[in-house]
VODRENPA-435372 format. One record per residue (C-alpha): residue in one letter; x, y, z. Coordinates in pm, whole numbers, padded with zeros to 5 digits, always signed. Layout:
BEGIN
AXYZ;...
This chain:
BEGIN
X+12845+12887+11618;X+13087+13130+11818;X+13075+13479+11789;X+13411+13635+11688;X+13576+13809+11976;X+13864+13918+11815;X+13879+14200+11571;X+14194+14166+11332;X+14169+14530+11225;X+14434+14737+11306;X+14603+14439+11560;X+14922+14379+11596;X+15011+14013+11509;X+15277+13822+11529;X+15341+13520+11315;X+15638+13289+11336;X+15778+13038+11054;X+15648+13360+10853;X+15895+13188+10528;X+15730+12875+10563;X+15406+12760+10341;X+15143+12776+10616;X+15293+13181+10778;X+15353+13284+10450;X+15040+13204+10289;X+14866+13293+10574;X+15035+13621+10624;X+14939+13723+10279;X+14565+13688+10379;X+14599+13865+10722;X+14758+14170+10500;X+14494+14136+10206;X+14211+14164+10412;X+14324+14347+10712;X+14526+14640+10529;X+14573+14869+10860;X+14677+14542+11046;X+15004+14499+11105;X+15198+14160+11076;X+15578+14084+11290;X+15726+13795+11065;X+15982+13590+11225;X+16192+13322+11088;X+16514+13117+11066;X+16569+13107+10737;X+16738+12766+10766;X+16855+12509+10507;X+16608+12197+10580;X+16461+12250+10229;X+16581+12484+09930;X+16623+12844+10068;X+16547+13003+09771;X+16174+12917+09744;X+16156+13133+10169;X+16300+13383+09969;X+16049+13431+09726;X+15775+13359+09956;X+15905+13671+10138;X+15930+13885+09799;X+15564+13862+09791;X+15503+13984+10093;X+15781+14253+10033;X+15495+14514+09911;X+15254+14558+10223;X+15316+14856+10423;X+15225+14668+10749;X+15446+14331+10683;X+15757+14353+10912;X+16006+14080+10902;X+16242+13980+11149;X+16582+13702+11065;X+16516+13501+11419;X+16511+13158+11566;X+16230+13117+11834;X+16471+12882+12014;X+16650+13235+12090;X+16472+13373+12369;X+16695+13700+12350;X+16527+13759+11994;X+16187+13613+12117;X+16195+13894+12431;X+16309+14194+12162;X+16023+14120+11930;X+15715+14130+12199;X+15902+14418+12364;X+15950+14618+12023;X+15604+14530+11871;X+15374+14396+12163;X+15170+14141+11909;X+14800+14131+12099;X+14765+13807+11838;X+15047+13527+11796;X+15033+13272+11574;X+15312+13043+11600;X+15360+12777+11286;X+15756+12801+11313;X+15840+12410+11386;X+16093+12165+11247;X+15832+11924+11026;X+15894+11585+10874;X+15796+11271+11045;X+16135+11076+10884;X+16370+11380+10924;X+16284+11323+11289;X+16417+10975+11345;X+16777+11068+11194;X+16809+11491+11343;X+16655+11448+11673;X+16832+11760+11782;X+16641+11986+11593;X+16287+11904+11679;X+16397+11956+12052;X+16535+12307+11943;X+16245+12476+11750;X+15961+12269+11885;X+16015+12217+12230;X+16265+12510+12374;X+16073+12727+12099;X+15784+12668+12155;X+15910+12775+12522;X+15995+13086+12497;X+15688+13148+12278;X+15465+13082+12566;X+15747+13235+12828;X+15675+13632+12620;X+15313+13566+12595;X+15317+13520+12979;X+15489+13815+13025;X+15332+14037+12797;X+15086+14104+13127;X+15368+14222+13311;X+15279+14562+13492;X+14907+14517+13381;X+14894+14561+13041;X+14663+14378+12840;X+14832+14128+12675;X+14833+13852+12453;X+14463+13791+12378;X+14521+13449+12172;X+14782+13230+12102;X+14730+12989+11777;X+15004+12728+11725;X+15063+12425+11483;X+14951+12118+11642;X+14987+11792+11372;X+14814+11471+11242;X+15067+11320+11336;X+14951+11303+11726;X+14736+11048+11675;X+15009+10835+11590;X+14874+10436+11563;X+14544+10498+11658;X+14330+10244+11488;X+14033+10430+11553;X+13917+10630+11217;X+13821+10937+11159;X+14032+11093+11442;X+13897+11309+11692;X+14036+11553+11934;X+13857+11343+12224;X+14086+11040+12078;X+14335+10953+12328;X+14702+11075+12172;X+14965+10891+12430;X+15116+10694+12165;X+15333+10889+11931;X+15514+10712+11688;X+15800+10916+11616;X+15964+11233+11739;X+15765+11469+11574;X+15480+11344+11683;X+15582+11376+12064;X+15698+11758+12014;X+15342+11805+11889;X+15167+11660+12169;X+15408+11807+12430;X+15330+12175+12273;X+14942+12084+12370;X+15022+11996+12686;X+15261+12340+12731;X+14991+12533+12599;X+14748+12375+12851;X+14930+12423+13129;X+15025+12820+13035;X+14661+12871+12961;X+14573+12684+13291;X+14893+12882+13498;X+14853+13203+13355;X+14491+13212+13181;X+14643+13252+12828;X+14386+13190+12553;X+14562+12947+12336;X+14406+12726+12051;X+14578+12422+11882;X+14534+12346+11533;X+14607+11954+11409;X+14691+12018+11054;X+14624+11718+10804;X+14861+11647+10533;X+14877+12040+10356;X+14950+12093+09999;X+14932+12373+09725;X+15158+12580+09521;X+15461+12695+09674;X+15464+12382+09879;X+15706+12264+10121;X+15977+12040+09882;X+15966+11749+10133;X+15584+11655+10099;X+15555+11363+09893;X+15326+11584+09657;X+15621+11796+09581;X+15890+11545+09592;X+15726+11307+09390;X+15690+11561+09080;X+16024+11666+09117;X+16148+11292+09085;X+15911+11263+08776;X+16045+11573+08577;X+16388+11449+08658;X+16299+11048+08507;X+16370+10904+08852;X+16137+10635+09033;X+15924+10744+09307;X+15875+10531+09577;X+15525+10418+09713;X+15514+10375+10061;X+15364+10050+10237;X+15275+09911+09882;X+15053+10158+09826;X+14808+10105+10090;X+14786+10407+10270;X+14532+10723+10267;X+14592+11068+10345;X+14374+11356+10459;X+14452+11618+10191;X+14396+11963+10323;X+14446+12209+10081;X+14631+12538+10137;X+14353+12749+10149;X+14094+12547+10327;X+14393+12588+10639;X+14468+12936+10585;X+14010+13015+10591;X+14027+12786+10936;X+14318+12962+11062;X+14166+13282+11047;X+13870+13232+11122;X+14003+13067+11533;X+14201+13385+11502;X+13905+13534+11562;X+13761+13397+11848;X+13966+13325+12180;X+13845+13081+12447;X+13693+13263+12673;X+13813+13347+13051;X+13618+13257+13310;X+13686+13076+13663;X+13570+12731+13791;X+13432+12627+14097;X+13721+12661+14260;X+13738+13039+14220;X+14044+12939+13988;X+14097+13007+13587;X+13933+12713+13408;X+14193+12691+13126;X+14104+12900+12808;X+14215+12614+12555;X+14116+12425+12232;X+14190+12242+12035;X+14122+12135+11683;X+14157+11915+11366;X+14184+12115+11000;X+14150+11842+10741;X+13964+11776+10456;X+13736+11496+10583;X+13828+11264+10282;X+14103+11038+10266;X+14283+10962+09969;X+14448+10655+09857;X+14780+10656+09767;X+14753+10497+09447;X+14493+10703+09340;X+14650+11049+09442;X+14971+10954+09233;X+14713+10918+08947;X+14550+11218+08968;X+14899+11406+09005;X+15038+11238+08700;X+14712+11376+08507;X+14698+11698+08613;X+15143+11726+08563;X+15074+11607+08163;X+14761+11853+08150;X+15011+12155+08267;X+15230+12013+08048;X+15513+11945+08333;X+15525+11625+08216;X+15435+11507+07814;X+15133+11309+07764;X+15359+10963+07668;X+15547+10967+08051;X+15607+10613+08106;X+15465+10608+08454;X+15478+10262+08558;X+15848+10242+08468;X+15904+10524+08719;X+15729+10398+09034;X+15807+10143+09265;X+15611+10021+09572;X+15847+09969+09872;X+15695+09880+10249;X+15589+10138+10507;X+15847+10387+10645;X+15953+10418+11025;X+15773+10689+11194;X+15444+10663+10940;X+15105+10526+10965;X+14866+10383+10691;X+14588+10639+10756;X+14504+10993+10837;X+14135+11112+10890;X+14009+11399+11006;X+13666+11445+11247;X+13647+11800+11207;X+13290+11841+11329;X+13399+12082+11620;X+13525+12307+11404;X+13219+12284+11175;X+13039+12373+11487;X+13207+12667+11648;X+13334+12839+11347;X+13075+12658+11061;X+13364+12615+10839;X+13479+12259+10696;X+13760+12242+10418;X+13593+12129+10093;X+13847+12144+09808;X+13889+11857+09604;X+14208+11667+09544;X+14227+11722+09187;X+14113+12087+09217;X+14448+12134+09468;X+14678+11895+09243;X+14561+12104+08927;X+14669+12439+09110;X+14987+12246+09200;X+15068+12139+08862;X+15046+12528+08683;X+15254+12689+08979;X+15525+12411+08915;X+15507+12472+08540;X+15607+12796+08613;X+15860+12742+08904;X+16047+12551+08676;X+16162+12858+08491;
């Protein structure tokens, strides 16, 4: 197992898409457990789901001393070049992205925005954050995706897997931010780690995820549609299982060191955060209907079967996600654990009360 090299106390750390699910609920842990740390928010605020649930995401964070937040696109590099100039983060965590596989296909545009010239300018300030000698960045973490491995048939997917076969838009931004990083870290021997999230869920949820969606289609006696006939599985990685693996690759950069060559071998990783355990579709609608009718979202007599309709697969998605997160069991002896149910059931009481 690696030995941390990182200590979080008292850093400054920067974390974009800080409104989102992922840099909110992570932010919340960086300020609960490192209380004389202090944490640069940025983010966009923008429209691509209800605005009003960022908001309250932010209220929470509203109380901590050391939470600073700052109304910015990444895709500015003017605002980008303020922030590491005002605050000089030593830790940057960047999870601000344009997400949805389908959105992709029909809003091109703004997946070339936020994940590609974003992701830019990201990597352009760490670079010159050892301008005149100073220290620097010591680690960049960013949002990598499932969604890299694209149609590989090969199951469960590893980050030796090849990845040159995206399957929609997103997908490509995702693998082109690995290759940025690489070639930064390679360049300018920036630390940088890659995380391939795996199909995240929990209260407070992003309204898009089918979790989500789904249960809002429910309460409001619409049919939800079943993708590919039901026959697909997802990787469900709970909320806090990515949060715990976030942190902990927070705390350990790749080490520097220099090749043969007398040049920087690249310090870069890159890893899956999944639960290991894929889920059939069917079956995770079931378990969501139980655990809505046990919160009492929905009341014990929902017709179910005369609300759900099974339609073929979707442009842009594939029948199976599966995480080989042995690596990361390895270096950091951490491997998300929570069960389905356990997540959905946490799910179903936050909704009961988001409905108010």
């Amino acid at each position: 197992m690696l030995i941390d090299n990182i200590n979080l106390n008292s850093r400054t750390i920067l974390v974009t898409g800080v409104a989102g699910f992922i840099g909110n609920s992570l932010t919340h842990r960086l300020l609960t457990d490192y209380p004389d740390t202090r944490v640069i928010g940025i983010d966009n605020m923008n429209s691509y789901y209800d605005v009003r649930i960022k908001e309250e995401r932010l209220k929470g964070l509203s109380s901590f001393p050391g939470f600073i937040f700052i109304k910015g696109d990444i895709a500015d590099k003017d605002c980008i070049k303020r922030a590491f100039t005002e605050y000089t983060p030593s830790v940057v965590v960047n999870l601000a992205a344009q997400a949805g596989v389908r959105y992709s296909i029909t809003n091109p545009d703004a997946y070339i925005e936020s994940n590609l010239i974003g992701f830019y300018n990201i990597l352009e300030a760490c670079r010159h954050s050892y301008d005149n000698g100073r220290d620097g960045v010591t680690h960049l973490v960013y949002a990598s995706s499932s969604s890299v491995y694209g149609s590989n048939t090969k199951v469960p997917y590893s980050t030796d897997d090849n990845v040159d076969n995206p399957v929609s838009l997103y997908a490509a931004t995702k693998k082109s931010n690995e290759l940025m990083a690489h070639a930064y870290s390679k360049l300018y021997n920036i630390p940088s780690t890659g995380l391939r999230f795996f199909t995240v869920y929990g209260p407070a949820g992003r309204p898009d995820m089918a979790y989500f969606g789904f249960t809002d289609k429910l309460v409001a006696g619409k049919t939800i549609q079943i993708f590919n006939y039901g026959d697909c599985k997802r990787d469900f990685t709970y909320i806090d299982d990515i949060v715990e693996g976030i942190v902990r690759v927070m705390r350990h950069a790749p080490e520097k060191r220099n090749g043969e060559d007398g040049l920087p071998v690249p310090p870069y990783k890159v890893y899956n955060i999944g639960n290991s355990h894929p889920e059939n579709l069917l079956e995770f609608v079931r378990i969501l209907q139980e655990e809505l009718v046990s919160a009492g979202v929905l009341p014990a007599d929902y017709d179910f079967e005369a609300h759900t309709e099974l339609v073929p697969m979707q442009p842009g998605d594939v029948p199976v996600t599966y995480a080989d997160t042995t690596p990361l069991e390895l270096d950091f002896g951490f491997k998300p654990s929570t069960p389905l149910r356990d997540g959905l059931r946490k799910f179903a009481r936050w909704y009961k009360e988001y409905r108010k």
